[in-house]
C-alpha positions in Angstrom: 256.7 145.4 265.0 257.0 147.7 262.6 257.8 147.3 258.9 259.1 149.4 256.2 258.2 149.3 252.8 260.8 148.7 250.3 262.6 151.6 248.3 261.8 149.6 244.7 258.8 149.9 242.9 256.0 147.4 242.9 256.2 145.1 239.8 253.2 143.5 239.0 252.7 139.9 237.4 252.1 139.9 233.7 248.6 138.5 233.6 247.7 141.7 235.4 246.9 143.7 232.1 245.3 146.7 234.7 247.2 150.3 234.6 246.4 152.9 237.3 247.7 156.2 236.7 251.4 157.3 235.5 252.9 155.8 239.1 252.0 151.9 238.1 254.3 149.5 236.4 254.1 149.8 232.8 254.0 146.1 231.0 255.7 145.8 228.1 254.4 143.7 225.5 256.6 139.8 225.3 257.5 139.1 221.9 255.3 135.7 220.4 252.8 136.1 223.7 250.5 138.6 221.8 248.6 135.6 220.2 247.5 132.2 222.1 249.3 129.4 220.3 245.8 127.5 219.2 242.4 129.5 218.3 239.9 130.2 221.5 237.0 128.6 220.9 233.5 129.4 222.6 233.0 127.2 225.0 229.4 126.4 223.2 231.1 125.4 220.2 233.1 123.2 222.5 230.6 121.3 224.3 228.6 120.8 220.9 231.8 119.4 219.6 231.9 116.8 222.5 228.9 116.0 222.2 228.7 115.5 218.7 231.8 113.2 219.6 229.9 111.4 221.8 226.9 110.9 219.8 229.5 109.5 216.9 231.5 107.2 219.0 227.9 106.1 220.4 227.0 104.9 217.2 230.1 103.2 216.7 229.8 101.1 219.2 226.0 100.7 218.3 226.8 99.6 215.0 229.7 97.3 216.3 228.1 95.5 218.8 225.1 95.0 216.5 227.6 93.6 214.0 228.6 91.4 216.9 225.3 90.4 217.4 224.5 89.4 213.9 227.8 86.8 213.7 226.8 85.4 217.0 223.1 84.6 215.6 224.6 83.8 212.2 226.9 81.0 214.2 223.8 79.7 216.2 221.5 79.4 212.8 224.3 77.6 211.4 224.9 75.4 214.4 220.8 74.5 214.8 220.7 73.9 210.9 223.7 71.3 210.9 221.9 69.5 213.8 218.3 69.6 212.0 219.4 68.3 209.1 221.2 65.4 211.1 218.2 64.7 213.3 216.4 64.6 209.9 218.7 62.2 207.9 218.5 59.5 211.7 215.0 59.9 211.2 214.7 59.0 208.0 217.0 55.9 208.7 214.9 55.0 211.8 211.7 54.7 209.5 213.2 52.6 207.1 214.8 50.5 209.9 210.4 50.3 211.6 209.3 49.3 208.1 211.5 46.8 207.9 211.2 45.1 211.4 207.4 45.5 210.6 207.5 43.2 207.9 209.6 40.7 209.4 206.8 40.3 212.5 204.1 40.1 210.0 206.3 37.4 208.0 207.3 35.8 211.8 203.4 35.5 212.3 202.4 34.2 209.7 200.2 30.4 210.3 201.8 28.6 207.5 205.8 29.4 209.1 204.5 28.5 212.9 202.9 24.7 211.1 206.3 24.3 209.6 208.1 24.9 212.6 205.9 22.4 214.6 205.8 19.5 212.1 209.9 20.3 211.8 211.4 20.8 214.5 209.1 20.0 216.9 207.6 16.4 215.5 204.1 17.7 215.6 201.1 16.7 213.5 198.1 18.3 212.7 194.7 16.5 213.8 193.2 14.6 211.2 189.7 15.1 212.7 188.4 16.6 215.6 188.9 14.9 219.2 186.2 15.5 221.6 186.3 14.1 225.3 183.7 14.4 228.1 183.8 13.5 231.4 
């Protein structure tokens, strides 16, 4: 099969900015397309941009969760101290409550209440003299 080339001239695409000899397209220049709409940067200067990015919003969150961290300790602290100072105060109750049940034994003991309660209540009488028996 044979093909024939068309009668119109080639045009090229308008990123082509190439030019060979008098028989190639000539492009004219688009009004407003002679300057990109935002600056080129180098593409160093836009990697240390990101990274600088990333190092800030790294510390951000650094700083944040540490802030996060501090609250949560500050609630624990709080918490333990309300329940050592509790513990502290029942303790205190439950040695006043030991002293005084220790000085009713020691009053409960005593010889002179248990006599009372014998002769009293229970008709008993203290031995005059002492009883011996053998066998």
């Amino acid at each position: 099969m044979v093909t024939r080339k068309s009668s119109r001239p080639m045009e090229w695409p308008s990123h082509h900015p190439y030019s060979y000899g008098s028989a190639a397209v000539q492009e004219e220049p688009v009004p407003g397309h002679d300057r990109p709409s935002r600056p080129v940067r180098p593409k160093k200067a836009v990697k240390e941009q990101n990274i600088v990015l990333r190092r800030v919003a790294f510390l951000v969150c650094l700083v944040l969760s540490l802030v996060f961290v501090n609250i949560a300790l500050s609630a624990l602290y709080y918490t333990r101290s309300q329940a050592l100072v509790q513990l502290k105060s029942e303790e205190a109750k439950c040695l006043d409550e030991n002293e005084t049940l220790k000085i009713d034994v020691e009053r409960l003991r005593s010889p002179e209440r248990i006599t009372s309660i014998a002769e009293k209540k229970l008709g008993m009488q203290t031995a005059r003299s002492n009883i011996y028996v053998r066998e």
